[in-house]
N, C-alpha and C positions, 0 to 999 in steps of 0.2 A: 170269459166271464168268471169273476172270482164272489166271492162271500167270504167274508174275513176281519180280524181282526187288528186295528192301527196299535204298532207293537210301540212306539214312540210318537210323540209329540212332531207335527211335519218339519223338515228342512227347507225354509223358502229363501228362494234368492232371486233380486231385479238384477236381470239382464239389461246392453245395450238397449236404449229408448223406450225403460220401462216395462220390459217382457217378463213378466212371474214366472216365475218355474217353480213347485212346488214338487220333493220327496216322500214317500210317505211307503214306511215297511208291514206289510199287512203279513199276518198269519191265517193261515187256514189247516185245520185240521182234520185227520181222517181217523175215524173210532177206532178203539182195536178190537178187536173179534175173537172167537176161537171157529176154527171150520171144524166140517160135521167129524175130523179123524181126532181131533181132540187138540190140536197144537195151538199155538197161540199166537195172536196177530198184536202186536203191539200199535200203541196208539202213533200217530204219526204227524209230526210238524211242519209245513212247510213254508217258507219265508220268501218272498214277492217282491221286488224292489218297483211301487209304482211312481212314475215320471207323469205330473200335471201340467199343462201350459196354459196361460194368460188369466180369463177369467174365471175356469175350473181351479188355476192355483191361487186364485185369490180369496176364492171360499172354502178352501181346504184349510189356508191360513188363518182365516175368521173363524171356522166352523167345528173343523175336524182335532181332533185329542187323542192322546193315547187312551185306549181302551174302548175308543168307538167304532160299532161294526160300519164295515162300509160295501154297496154292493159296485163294483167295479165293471168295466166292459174296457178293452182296448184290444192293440195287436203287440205280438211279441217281436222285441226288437234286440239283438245281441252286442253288445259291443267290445272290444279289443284296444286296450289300455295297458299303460307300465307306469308302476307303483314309482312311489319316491325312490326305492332300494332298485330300482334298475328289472323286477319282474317280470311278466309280460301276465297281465289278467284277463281274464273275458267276464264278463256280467250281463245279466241277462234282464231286461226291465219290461217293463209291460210300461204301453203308451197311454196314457187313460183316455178315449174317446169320449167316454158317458160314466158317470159315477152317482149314487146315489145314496142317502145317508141312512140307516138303518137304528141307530139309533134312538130310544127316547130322547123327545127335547128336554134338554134343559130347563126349570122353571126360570130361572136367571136369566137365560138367552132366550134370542128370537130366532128361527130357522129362516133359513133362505127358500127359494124356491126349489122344488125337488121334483123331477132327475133337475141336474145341470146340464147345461146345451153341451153339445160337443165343442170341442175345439180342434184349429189345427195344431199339428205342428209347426215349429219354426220351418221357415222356406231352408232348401239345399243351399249350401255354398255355389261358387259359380266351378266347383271342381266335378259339383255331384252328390258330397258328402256334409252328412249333415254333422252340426258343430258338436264337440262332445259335452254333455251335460256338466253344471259347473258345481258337481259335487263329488 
């Protein structure tokens, strides 16, 4: 479960037979503090890569903007990728099961309904492995 904030505008893209996949980089932050010996605890950013599918990324692309808090639910899922340059990368994305919008509406817009259902994700391949995200 995150609480956080949409650092960018979302990434959406139609998959094969119409499948949304929506992007979207939430920040969440941790205060910084000083403990009772006197030192100092700096404030702390941390950045969330969340992965939406079908009808949750269809209202993330209607709905969601940079700068709106969003309260999130999924599992964490890692993947193992190689860049254009020949790299080898790992990424770490959170799957979004349930997400909800924290935000004031808009006067301009209409809200959707809130939470949105869950979705699944895409089915495995017939190898086992699921497709890698097309971002």
């Amino acid at each position: 479960m995150l609480i956080g904030n949409v650092g960018q505008d979302p990434q959406v893209k139609y998959l094969d037979q119409g499948v949304c996949v929506a992007q979207v980089r939430i920040a969440t932050t941790e205060r910084g503090y000083t403990m009772q010996n006197g030192t100092q605890v700096p404030e702390r950013t941390e950045w969330h890569n969340c992965i939406f599918w079908r009808k949750q990324a269809e209202t993330v692309d209607k709905y969601v903007h940079k700068g709106d808090k969003l309260y999130v639910e999924g599992k964490i899922q890692s993947r193992d990728w190689t860049d254009r340059q020949g790299i080898s990368r790992r990424s770490v994305d959170i799957i979004v099961e349930n997400m909800e919008m924290l935000s004031p509406k808009s006067s301009t817009s209409t809200a959707p309904p809130s939470p949105t259902q869950p979705t699944t994700p895409p089915a495995a391949t017939p190898s086992g492995e699921k497709e890698p995200y097309p971002f």
